[in-house]
RODO-2510 file (C-alpha; in nm, 4 decimals, decimal comma):
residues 73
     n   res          X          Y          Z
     1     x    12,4618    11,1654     5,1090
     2     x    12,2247    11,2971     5,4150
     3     x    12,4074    11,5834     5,6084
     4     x    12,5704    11,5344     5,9558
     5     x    12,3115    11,5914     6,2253
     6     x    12,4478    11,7420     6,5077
     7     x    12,3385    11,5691     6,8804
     8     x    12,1896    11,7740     7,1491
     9     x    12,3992    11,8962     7,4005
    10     x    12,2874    11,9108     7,7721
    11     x    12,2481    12,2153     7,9751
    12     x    12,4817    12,2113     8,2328
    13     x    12,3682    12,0861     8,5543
    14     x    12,3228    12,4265     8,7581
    15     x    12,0750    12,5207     8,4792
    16     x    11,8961    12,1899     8,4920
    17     x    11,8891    12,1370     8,8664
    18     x    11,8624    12,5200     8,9861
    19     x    11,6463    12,4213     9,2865
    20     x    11,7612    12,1364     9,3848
    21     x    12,0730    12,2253     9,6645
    22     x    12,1691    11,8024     9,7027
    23     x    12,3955    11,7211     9,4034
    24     x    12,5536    11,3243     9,3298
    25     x    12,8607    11,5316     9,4055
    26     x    12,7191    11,6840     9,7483
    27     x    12,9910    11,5230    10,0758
    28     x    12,7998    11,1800    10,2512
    29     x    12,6931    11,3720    10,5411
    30     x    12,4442    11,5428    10,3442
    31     x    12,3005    11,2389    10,2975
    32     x    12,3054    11,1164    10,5902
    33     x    12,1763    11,4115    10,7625
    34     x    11,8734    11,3989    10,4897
    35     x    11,8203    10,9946    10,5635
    36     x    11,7920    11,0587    10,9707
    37     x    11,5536    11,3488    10,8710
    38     x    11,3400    11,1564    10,7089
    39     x    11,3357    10,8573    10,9021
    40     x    11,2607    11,0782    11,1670
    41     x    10,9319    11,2327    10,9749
    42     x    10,7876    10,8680    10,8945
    43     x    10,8321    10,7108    11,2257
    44     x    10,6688    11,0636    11,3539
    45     x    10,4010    11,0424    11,1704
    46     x    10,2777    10,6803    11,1813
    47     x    10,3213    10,7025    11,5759
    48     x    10,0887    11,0032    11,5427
    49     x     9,8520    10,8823    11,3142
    50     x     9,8426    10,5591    11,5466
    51     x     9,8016    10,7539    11,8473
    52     x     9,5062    10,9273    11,6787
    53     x     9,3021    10,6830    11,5273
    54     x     9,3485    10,3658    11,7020
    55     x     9,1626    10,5335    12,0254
    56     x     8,8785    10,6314    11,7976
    57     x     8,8500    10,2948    11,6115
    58     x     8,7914    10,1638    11,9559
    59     x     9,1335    10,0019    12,0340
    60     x     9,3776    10,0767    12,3602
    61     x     9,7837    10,0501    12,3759
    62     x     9,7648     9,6761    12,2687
    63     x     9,5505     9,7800    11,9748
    64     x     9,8791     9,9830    11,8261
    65     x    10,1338     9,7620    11,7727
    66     x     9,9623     9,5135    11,5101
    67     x     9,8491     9,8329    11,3489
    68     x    10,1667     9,9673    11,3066
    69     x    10,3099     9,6475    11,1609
    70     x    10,0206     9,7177    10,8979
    71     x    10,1050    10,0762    10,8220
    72     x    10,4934    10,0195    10,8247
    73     x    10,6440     9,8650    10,4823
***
């Protein structure tokens, strides 16, 4: 007969996640406050990248919006 192997345990999830301060557990508004943040940081930076290039590649305000539609998924 072939001895009982024993299954791994898992560390517990402080030890495993130790950097990482949003948990499943974590209220909704953390969530929520992390969703608006980085909605926030996208839509930031394709308006600045647009506002950037689009001048240089030789287009105006009109130039920006088809671009955008391009850049945005």
């Amino acid at each position: 007969m072939i001895g009982k192997v024993e299954e791994p345990q898992p560390h517990p999830v402080k030890d495993q996640l130790s950097g990482i301060d949003y948990r499943i557990n974590s209220p909704p508004y953390e969530a929520t406050i992390l969703g608006r943040q980085h909605y926030f940081v996208m839509v930031g930076t394709i308006v600045f990248i647009l506002t950037i290039l689009v001048p240089q590649m030789g287009g105006g305000n009109i130039s920006k919006f088809p671009t955008a539609e391009f850049l945005s998924p």
